[in-house]
C-alpha positions in Angstrom: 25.1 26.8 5.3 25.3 30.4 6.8 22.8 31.7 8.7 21.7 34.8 6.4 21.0 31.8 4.0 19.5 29.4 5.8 17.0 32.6 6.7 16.7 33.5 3.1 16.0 29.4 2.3 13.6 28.9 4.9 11.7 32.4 4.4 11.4 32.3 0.6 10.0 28.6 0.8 7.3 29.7 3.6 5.9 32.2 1.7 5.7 30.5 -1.8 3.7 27.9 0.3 1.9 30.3 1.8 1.3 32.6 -1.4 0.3 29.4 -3.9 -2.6 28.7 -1.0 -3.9 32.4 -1.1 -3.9 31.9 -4.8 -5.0 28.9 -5.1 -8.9 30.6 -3.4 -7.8 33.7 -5.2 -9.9 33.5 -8.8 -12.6 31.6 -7.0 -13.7 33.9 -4.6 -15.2 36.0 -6.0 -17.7 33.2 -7.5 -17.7 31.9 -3.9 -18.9 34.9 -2.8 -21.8 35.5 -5.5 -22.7 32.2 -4.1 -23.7 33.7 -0.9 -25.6 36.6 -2.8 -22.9 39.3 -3.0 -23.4 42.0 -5.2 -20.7 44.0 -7.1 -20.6 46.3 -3.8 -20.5 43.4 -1.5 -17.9 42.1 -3.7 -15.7 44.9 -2.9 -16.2 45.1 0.9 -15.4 41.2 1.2 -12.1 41.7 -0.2 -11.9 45.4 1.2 -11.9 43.8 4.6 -8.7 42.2 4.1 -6.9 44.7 3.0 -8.1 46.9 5.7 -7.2 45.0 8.3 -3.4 44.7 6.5 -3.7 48.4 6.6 -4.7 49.2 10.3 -1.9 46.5 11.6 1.2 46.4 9.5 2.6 49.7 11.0 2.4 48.0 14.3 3.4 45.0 13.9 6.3 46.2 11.9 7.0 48.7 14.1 7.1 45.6 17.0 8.9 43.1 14.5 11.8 45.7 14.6 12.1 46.1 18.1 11.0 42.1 19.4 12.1 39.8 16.6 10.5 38.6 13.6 10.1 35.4 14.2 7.3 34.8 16.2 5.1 36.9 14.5 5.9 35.3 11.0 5.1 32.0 12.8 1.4 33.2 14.5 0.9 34.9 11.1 1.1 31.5 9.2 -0.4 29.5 12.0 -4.1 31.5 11.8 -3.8 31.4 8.4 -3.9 27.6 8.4 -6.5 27.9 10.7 -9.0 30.9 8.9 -8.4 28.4 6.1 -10.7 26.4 7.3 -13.2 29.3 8.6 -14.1 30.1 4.9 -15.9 26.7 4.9 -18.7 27.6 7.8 -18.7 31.2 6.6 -22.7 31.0 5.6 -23.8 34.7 4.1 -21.4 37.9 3.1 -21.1 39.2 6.7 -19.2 36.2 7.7 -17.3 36.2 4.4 -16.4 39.5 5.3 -15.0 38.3 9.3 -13.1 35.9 7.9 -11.2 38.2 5.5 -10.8 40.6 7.8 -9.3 38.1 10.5 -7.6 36.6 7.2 -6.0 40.3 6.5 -4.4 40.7 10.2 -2.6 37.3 9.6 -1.2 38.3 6.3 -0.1 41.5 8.1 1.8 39.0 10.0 3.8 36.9 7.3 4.3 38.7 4.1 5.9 42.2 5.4 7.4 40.9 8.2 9.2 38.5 6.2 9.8 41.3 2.8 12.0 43.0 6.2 13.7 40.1 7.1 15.2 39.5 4.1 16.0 43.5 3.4 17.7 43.5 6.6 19.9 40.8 4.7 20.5 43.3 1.2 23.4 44.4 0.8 24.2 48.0 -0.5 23.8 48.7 -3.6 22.1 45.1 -4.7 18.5 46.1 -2.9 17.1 45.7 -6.1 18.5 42.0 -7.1 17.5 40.3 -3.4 14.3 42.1 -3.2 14.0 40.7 -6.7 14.7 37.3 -5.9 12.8 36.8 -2.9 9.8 38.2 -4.7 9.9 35.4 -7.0 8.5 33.3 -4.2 5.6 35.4 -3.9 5.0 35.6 -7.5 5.6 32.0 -7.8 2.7 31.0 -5.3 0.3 33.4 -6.5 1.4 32.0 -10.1 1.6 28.4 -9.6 -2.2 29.3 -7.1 -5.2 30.3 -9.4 -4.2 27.2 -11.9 -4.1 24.8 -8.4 -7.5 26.4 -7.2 -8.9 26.1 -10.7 -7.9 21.9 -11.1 -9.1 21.5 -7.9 -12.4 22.9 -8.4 -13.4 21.1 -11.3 -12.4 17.7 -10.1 -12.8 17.6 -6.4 -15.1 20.8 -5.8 -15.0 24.3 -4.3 -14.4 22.6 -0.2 -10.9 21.4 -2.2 -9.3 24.9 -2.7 -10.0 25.9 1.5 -8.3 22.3 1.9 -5.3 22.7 0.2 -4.9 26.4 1.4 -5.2 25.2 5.2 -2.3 22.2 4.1 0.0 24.5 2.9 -0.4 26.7 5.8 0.2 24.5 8.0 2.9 23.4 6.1 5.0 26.8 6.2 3.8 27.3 10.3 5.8 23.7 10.6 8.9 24.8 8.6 9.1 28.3 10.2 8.9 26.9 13.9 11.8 23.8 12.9 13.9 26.0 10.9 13.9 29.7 10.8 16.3 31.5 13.1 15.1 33.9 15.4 16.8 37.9 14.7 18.0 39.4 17.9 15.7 41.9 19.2 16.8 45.2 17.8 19.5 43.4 16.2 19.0 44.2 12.2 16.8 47.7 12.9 18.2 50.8 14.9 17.6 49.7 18.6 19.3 53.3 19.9 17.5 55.5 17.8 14.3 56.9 18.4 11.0 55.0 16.8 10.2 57.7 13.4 6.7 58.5 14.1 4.5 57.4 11.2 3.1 61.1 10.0 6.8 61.9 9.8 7.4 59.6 7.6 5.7 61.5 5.1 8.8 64.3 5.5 11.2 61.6 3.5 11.5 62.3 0.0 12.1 58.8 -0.8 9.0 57.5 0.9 6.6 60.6 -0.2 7.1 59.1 -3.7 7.5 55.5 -2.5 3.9 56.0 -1.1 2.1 58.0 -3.4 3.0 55.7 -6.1 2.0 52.5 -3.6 -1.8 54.1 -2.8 -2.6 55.4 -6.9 -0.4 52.0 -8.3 -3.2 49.7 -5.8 -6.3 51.9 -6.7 -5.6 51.8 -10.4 -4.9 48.2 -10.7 -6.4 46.2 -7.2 -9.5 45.2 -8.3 -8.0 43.2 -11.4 -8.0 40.5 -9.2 -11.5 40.8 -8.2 -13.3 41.9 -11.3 -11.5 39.7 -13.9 -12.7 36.5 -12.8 -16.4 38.4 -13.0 -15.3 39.2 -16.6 -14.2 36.1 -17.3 -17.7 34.6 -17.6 -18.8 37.5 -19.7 -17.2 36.3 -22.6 -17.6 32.6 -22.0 -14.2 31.8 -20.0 -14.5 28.8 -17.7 -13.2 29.3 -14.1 -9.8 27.1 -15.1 -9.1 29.4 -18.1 -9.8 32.8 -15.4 -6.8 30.7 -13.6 -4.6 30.4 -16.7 -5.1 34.4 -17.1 -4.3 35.6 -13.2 -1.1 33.3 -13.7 0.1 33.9 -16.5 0.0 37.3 -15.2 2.5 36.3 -11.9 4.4 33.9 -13.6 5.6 36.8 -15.7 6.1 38.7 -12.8 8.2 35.5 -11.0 10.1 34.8 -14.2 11.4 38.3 -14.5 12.5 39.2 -11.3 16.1 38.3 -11.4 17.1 40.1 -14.6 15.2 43.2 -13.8 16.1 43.6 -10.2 20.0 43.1 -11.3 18.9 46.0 -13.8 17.3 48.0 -10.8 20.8 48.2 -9.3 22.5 49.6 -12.3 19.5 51.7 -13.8 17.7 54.6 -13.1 14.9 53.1 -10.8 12.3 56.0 -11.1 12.7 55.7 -14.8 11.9 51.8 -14.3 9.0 52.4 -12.7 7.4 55.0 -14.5 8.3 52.6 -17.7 6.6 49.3 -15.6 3.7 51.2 -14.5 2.7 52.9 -17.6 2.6 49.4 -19.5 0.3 48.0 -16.6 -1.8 50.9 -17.0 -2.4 50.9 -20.6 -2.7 46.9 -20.7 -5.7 47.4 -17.8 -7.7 50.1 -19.8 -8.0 47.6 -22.5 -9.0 44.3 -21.0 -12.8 45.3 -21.7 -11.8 45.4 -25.3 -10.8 41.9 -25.4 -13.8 39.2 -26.2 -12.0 35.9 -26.1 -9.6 33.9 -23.7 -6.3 34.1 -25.4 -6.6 38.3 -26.3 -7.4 38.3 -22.5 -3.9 36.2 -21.8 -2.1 38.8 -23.8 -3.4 41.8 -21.9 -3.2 40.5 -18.7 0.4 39.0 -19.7 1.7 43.0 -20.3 0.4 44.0 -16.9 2.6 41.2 -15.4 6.0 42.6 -17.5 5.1 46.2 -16.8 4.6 45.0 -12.9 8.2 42.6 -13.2 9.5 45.9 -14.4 8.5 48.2 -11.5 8.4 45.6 -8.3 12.3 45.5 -7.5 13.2 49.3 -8.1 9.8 50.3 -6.3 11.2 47.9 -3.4 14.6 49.1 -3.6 13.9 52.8 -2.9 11.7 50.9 0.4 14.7 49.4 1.5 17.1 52.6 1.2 14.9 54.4 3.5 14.5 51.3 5.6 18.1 52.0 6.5 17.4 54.8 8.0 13.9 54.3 9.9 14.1 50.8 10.3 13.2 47.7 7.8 10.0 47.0 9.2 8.7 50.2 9.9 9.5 51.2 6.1 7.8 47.8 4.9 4.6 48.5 6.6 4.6 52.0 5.5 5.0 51.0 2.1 2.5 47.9 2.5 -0.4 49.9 4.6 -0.6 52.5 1.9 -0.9 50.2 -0.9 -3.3 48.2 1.5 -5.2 51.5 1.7 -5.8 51.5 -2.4 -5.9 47.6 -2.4 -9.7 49.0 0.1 -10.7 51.9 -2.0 -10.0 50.1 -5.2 -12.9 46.9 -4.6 -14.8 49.2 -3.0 -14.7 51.8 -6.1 -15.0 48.9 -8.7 -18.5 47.1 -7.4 -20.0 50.8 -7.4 -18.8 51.0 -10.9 -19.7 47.5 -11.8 -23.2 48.0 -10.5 -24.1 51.1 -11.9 -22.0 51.6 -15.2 -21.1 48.2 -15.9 -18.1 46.1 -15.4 -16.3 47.6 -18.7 -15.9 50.6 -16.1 -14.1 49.2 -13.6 -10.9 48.5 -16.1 -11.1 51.9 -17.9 -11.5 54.1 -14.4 -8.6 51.6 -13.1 -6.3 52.1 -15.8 -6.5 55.9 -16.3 -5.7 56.3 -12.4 -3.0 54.3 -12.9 -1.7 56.6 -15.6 -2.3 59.6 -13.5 -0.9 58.2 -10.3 2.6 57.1 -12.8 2.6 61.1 -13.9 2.6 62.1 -10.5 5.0 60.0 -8.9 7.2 60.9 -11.7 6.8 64.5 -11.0 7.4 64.0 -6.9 10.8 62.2 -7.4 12.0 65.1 -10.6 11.2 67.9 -7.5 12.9 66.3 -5.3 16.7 65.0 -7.3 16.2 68.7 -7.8 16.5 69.2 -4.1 19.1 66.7 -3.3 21.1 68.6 -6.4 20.6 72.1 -4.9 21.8 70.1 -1.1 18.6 70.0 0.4 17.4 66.4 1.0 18.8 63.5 1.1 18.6 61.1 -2.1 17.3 57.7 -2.7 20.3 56.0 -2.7 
C-alpha cells in the first residue's frame, strides 16, 4: 500500500470513529443540558462555546500544521477528546457544561481541519471535488451512524452510556493515529518558501471572499438545526430515539451522496451546485415548524441532507484551489473558523428566538438567512468570473 493511501485509510477511519462519538452525545445534549437548568439562551451558549473555541484556534493551528506536520496535532486533538469525554460526566450546572465544550471545541480544532488538509494536500488537480467528497463520507458517516448509537444507548443503558462510548471511540482513533498514520514532512505538502498570507488578506482572494461569506450566512441559517430539533422533537410527541432517526437520516443522505456529487463537482459548474444545494436546505429548514408528526419531520430534514450532499464537495473544492496557493491548512481553517463563527451566532440567535417568539422562529429566521446568504454568495462569485473575464483576478479553478 502507498503511502498517500495508507494516509487516506488511516485518516478517513479516525475521523468516522471520532465523528460517530460526537454524534452519538449529539441529539442528547441538548436534553442533557435542560437537565442542568439551561434555558433556550443557555442552550445556545453551551454549544456556542464550542464553536468559539474552533473559531479562535483553527487559524493557528492550521497555520502551525502547515509549517510543523500534521501529525501530532491530529493525535493530541483525538487524545483530549477521549479524555473531555469523560469530563461531561462531572460537569454539575451549565457553567461547567459550557468548560467542557469550550475545551471540547479546541480539540476538534485539532482533528477534523487538520485532517480535511491532509487529505487536500493528497487531491489531485482537477478531482478536488471527488476526494474531498469521499473523505467527507467518513464525517457524514459518523455523525450518521452517531445520533441513532446515542439514542439505543440511552434507552437501554442510560445517558452515562453515550459519554462512554464517545471516550471508547476516542481513544480508539488516538491508538490508530499514533500506530499507523505517517507523519508529513514539515513544510513538505504547503509552501515552506513562501511567505505565511496574513489572515485579513485572505479576504483579497476572490475565491475565498465567496468561499467565506457563504461558510458564515450557510452556518447562521442552518447551525442551530442541530440544537433546536431535538427541543422540537418533544413538541410533537417524538421520543429521543426517533430525534436520532431524524439528525441521521439527515447525514446518511449527506454520506451516501458524496461520491456521485463530488465526481459531478469536477465536471460541473460548482457555484451553480451550490447555490442549487443551499437553496433546497434553506427552503426544507423554513418548513420544519410546519411539520406535526415524525415521519413529515424525516422528509424535511431528509431535503436539507440532499441539498447539503449537493453543496459540501464543490464548496470544498473551491477551499482547496485556493489552498494551493496559501497553503492547505491555512485555507481549511479560514474556511472552518468562519463557519465556526455562524455555527456561535447561530445557538446564540436561536435560544433568544426560542425564548421570546417561540421555537417555530428559530427555523423560519434560520431558513430565510440561508436564502439570503445563497443570493449573495451567488452575486460575489457572478462579479467576480466577470473580473477574471475582463483579466483582473484570478479564477477558481
Amino acid at each position: 500500500m502507498n503511502t498517500a493511501r495508507r494516509i487516506y485509510n488511516v485518516l478517513f477511519i479516525s475521523v468516522f470513529a471520532t465523528m460517530l462519538g460526537l454524534g452519538i452525545v449529539s441529539p442528547l445534549l441538548p436534553i442533557y443540558a435542560e437537565n442542568l437548568g439551561a434555558t433556550g439562551i443557555w442552550l445556545g451558549v453551551i454549544f456556542s462555546a464550542f464553536a468559539l473555541s474552533r473559531s479562535v484556534f483553527m487559524p493557528i493551528i492550521g497555520r502551525i500544521s502547515d509549517r510543523r506536520g500534521r501529525k501530532w496535532i491530529i493525535l493530541i486533538g483525538m487524545f483530549a477528546y477521549a479524555v473531555l469525554s469523560l469530563a461531561y460526566l462531572i460537569a454539575g450546572s451549565v457553567y461547567s457544561l459550557t468548560a467542557v465544550r469550550f475545551a471540547h471545541g479546541l480539540a476538534s480544532a485539532m482533528v477534523v481541519p487538520i485532517a480535511m488538509a491532509y487529505i487536500a494536500d493528497l487531491s489531485e488537480k482537477g478531482k478536488e471535488g471527488s476526494h474531498m467528497g469521499n473523505f467527507s463520507i467518513s464525517m457524514f458517516l459518523g455523525m450518521g451512524v452517531g445520533p441513532l448509537l446515542g439514542g439505543f444507548l440511552n434507552d437501554t443503558f442510560g445517558m452515562p452510556s453515550v459519554f462512554y462510548a464517545m471516550a471508547g471511540l476516542s481513544a480508539f482513533a488516538t491508538l490508530l493515529v499514533a500506530i499507523s498514520l505517517p507523519e508529513a514532512k514539515p513544510g513538505g505538502f504547503a509552501l515552506p518558501d513562501a511567505p505565511s498570507t496574513p489572515m485579513p488578506a485572505l479576504i483579497t482572494l476572490p475565491v475565498m471572499q465567496g468561499v467565506m461569506v457563504f461558510a458564515f450566512i450557510s452556518a447562521l441559517g442552518r447551525g442551530g438545526m442541530m440544537v433546536f430539533v431535538p427541543v422540537f422533537g418533544p413538541l410533537i410527541a417524538i421520543s429521543p430515539f426517533e430525534v436520532g432517526i431524524v439528525l441521521s437520516a439527515n447525514t446518511f443522505l449527506m454520506a451516501l451522496l458524496q461520491v456521485p456529487i463530488g465526481r459531478l463537482t469536477d465536471t460541473g459548474n460548482k457555484v451553480a451546485l451550490i447555490v442549487a444545494g443551499s437553496t433546497i436546505a434553506a427552503i426544507a429548514l423554513a418548513v420544519i415548524p410546519l411539520t406535526h408528526s415524525f415521519l413529515p419531520l424525516l422528509l424535511v430534514t431528509s431535503l436539507i441532507g440532499v441539498g447539503g450532499a449537493i453543496q459540501q464537495p464543490a464548496i470544498m473544492a473551491l477551499t482547496v484551489d485556493a489552498g494551493r496557493t496559501i497553503g492547505m491548512g491555512t485555507s481549511m481553517g479560514a474556511y472552518n473558523t468562519v463557519f465556526g463563527i455562524g455555527m456561535i451566532i447561530a445557538p446564540l440567535m436561536g435560544g433568544a428566538f426560542m425564548d421570546f417568539v417561540g421555537i417555530e422562529a428559530v427555523f423560519y429566521v434560520g431558513g430565510a438567512i440561508s436564502l439570503i446568504g445563497t443570493v449573495i454568495f451567488a452575486a460575489m462569485m457572478q462579479r467576480s468570473a466577470r473580473r477574471e473575464v475582463a483579466g483582473e483576478t484570478p479564477g477558481p479553478g
